[in-house]
C-alpha positions as CSV (number, residue, x, y, z in Angstrom):
1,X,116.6,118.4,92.3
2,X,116.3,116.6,95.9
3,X,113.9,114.5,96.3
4,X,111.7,114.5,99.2
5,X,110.8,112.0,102.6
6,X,106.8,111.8,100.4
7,X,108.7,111.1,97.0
8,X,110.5,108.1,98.5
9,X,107.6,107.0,99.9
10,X,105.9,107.5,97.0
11,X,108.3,105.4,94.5
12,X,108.3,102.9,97.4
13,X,104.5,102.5,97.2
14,X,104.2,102.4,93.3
15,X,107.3,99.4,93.5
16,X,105.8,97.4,96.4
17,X,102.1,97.7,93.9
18,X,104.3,96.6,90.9
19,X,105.8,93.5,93.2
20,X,102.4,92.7,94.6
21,X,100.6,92.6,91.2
22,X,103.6,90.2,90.0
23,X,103.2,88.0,92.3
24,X,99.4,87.4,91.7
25,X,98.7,84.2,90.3
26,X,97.8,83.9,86.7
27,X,94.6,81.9,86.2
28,X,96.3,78.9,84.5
29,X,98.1,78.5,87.7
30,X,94.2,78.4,89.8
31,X,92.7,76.3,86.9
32,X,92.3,72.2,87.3
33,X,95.5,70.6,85.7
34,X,94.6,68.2,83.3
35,X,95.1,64.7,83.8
36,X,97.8,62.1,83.2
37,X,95.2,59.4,82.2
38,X,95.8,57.7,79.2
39,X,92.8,59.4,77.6
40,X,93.8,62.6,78.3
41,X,97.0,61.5,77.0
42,X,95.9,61.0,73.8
43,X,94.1,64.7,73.4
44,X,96.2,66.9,71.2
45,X,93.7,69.3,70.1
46,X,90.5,71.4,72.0
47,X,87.6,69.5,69.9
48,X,88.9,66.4,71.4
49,X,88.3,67.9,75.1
50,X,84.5,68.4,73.8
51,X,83.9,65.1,73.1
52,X,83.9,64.2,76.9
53,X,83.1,67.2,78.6
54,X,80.1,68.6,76.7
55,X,76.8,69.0,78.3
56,X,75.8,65.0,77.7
57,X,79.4,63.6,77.8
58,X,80.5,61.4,80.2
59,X,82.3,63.9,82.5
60,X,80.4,67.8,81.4
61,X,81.8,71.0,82.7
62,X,80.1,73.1,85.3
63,X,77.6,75.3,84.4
64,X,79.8,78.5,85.4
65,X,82.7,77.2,83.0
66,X,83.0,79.7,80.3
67,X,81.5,78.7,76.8
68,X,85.1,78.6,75.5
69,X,86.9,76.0,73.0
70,X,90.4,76.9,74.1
71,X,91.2,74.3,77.0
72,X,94.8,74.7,76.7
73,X,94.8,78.0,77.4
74,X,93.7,77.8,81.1
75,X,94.7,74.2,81.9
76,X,98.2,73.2,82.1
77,X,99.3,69.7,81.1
78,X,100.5,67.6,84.1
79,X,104.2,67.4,84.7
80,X,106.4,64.8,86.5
């Protein structure tokens, strides 16, 4: 079987749409790190996030934020 000029161009297309969707960024990498104060520091688990950042805490999160209690998941620990 020979393939044809629209087959190429084809498997070019669906590889270029594979490439393109890799190199997407993942929202952990758009998300505010979180950071190196000694307070944050000290955090090892999501319910101590809550203590600062609920709706009456001394820093709250936006109203858009989703209602979720996984921090870690979408914000990455700050690296030196």
């Amino acid at each position: 079987m020979k393939l044809r000029k629209i087959d190429w161009l084809f498997v070019l297309f669906a590889v270029a749409v594979v490439v393109g969707v890799s190199l997407l960024p993942t929202p952990k990498d758009r998300n505010p790190m979180i950071p190196k104060s000694a307070e944050h520091l000290a955090v090892t688990n999501e319910k101590d996030c809550v203590r600062c950042h609920q709706a009456d805490g001394v820093k709250p999160v936006p109203t858009r934020h989703p209602r979720r209690q996984d921090c870690f998941r979408c914000h990455a620990r700050q690296v030196d």
